[in-house]
MDAnalysis code that builds the backbone (N, CA, C; Angstrom):
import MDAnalysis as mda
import numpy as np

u = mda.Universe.empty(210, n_residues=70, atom_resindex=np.repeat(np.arange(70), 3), trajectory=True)
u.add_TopologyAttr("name", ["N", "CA", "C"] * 70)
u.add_TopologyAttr("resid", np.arange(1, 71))
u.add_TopologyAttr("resname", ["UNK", "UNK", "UNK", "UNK", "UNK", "UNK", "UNK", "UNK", "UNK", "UNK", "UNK", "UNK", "UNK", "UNK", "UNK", "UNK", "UNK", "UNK", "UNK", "UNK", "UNK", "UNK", "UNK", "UNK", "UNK", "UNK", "UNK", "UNK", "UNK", "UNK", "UNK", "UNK", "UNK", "UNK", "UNK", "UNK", "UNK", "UNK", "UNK", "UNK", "UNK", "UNK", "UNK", "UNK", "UNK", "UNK", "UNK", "UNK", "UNK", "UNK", "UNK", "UNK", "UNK", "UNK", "UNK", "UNK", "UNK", "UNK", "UNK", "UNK", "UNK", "UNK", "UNK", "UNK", "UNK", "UNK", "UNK", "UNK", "UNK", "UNK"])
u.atoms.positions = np.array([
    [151.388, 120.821, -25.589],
    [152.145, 121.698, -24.745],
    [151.283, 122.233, -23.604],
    [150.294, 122.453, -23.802],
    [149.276, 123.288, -22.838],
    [148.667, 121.972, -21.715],
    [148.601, 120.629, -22.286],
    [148.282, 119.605, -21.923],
    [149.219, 119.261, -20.392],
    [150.666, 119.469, -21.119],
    [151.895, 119.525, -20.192],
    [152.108, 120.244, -18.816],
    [151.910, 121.482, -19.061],
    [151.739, 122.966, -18.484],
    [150.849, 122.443, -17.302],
    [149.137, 122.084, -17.858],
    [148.428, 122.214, -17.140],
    [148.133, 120.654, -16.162],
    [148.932, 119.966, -16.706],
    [148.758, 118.551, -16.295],
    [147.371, 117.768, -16.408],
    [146.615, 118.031, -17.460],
    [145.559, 117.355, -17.993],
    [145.029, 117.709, -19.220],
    [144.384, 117.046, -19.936],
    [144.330, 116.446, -20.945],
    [143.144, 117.679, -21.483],
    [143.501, 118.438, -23.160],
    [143.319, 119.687, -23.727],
    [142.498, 118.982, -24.633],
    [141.115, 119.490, -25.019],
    [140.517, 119.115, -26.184],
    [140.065, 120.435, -26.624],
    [140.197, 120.392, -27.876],
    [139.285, 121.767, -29.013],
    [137.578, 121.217, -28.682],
    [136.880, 122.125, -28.651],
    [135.354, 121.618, -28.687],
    [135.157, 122.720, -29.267],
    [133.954, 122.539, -30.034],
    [133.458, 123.961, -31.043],
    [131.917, 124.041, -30.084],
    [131.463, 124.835, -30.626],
    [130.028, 125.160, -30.046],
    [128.897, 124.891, -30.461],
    [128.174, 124.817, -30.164],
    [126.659, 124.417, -31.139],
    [126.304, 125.527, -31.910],
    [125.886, 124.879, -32.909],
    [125.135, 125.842, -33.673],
    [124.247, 126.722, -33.794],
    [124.398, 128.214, -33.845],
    [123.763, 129.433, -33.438],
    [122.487, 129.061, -33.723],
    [121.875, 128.989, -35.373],
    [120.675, 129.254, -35.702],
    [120.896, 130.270, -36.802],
    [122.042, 130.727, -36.612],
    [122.076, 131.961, -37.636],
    [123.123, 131.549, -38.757],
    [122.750, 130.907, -40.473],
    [123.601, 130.044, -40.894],
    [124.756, 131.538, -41.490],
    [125.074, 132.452, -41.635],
    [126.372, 132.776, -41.769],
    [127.173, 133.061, -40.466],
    [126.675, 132.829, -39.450],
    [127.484, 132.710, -37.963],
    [128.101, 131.570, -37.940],
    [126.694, 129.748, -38.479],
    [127.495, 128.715, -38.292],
    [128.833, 128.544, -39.572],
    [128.255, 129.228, -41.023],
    [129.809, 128.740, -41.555],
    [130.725, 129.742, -41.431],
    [130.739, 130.181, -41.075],
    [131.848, 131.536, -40.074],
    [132.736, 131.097, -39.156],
    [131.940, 130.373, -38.059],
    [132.892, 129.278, -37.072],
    [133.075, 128.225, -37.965],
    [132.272, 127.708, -38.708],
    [133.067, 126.076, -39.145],
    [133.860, 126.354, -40.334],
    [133.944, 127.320, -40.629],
    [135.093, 127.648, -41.290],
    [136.844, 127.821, -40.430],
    [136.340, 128.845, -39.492],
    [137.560, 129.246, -38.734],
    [137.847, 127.561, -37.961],
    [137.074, 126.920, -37.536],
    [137.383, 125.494, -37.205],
    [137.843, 124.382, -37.932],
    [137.485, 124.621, -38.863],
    [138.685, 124.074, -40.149],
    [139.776, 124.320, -40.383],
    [139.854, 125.891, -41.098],
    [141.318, 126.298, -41.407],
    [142.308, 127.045, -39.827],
    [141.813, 126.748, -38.331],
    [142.695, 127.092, -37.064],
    [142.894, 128.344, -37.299],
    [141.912, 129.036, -37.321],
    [141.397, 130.422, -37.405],
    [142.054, 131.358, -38.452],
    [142.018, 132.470, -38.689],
    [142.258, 133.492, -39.106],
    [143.941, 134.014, -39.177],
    [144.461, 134.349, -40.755],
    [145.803, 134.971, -40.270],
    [146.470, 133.855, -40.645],
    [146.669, 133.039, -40.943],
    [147.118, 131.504, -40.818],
    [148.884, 131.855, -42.029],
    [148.665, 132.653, -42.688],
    [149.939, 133.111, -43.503],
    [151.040, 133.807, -43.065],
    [150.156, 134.400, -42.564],
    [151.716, 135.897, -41.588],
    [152.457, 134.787, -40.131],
    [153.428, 135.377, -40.525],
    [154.650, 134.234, -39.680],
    [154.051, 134.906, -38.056],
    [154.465, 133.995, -37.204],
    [154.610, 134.451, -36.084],
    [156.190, 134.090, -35.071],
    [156.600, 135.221, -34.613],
    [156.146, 136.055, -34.578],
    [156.475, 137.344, -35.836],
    [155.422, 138.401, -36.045],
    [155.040, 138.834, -37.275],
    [156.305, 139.638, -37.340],
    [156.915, 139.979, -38.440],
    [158.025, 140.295, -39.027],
    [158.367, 142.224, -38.739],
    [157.048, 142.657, -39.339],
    [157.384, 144.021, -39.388],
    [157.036, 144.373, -37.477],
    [156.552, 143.606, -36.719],
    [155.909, 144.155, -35.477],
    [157.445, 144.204, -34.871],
    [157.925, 142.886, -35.404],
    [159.022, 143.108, -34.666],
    [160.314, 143.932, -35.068],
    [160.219, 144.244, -36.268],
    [160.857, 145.498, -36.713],
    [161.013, 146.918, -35.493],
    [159.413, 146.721, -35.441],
    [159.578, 148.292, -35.035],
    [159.668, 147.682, -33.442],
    [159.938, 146.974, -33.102],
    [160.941, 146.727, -31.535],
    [159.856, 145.987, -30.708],
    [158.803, 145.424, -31.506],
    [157.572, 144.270, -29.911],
    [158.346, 143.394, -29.361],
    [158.191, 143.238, -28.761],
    [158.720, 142.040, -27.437],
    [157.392, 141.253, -27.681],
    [157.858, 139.545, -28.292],
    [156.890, 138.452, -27.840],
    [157.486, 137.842, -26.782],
    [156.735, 136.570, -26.307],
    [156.770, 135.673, -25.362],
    [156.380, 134.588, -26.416],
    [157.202, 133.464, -25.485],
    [156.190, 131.987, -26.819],
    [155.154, 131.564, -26.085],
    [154.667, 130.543, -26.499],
    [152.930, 130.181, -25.863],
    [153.188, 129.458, -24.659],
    [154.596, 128.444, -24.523],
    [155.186, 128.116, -23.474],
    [154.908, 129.238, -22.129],
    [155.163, 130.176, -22.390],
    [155.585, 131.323, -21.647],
    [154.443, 131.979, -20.897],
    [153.254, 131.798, -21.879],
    [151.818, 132.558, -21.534],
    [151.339, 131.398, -20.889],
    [151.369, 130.512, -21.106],
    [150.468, 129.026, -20.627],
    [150.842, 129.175, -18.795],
    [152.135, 129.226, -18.939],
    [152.977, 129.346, -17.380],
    [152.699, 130.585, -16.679],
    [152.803, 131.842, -16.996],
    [152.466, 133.022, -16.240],
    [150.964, 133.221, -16.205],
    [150.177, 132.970, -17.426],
    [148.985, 133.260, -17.399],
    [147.601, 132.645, -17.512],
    [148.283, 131.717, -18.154],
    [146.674, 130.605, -18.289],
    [146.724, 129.436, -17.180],
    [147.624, 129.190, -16.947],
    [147.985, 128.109, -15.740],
    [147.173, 127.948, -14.466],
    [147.556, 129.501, -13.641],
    [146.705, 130.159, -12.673],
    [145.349, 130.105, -12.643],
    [144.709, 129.667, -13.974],
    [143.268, 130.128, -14.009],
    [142.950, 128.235, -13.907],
    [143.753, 127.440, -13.657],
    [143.356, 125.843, -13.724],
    [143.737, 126.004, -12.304],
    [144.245, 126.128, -11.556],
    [144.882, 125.432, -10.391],
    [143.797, 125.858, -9.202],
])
């Protein structure tokens, strides 16, 4: 989707390794399981209870991340 948006081609890259080994399995953890939170629905149930307004990622890619490629 973001690939679409931005009209070129999106890769994940992780970072090199700190030096500091509970920093590296900290990230290669979160780079495994696509970070943190991975259970709670989105968008989150009670936030939207009490009245949040989301946007979908469609939405942010176009108003906000877009601008920062062009």
């Amino acid at each position: 989707m973001i690939s679409k948006a931005l009209g070129e081609e999106v890769t994940f890259t992780t970072g090199p390794p700190t030096g500091h080994p509970p920093f590296d399995a900290m990230f290669a953890a979160q780079a495994e399981h696509n970070g943190f939170y991975t259970s709670t629905p989105v968008p989150n149930p009670d936030l939207a209870a009490l009245g949040a307004k989301f946007g979908t990622m469609e939405q942010f890619v176009e108003t906000e991340l877009k601008k920062h490629y062009q």
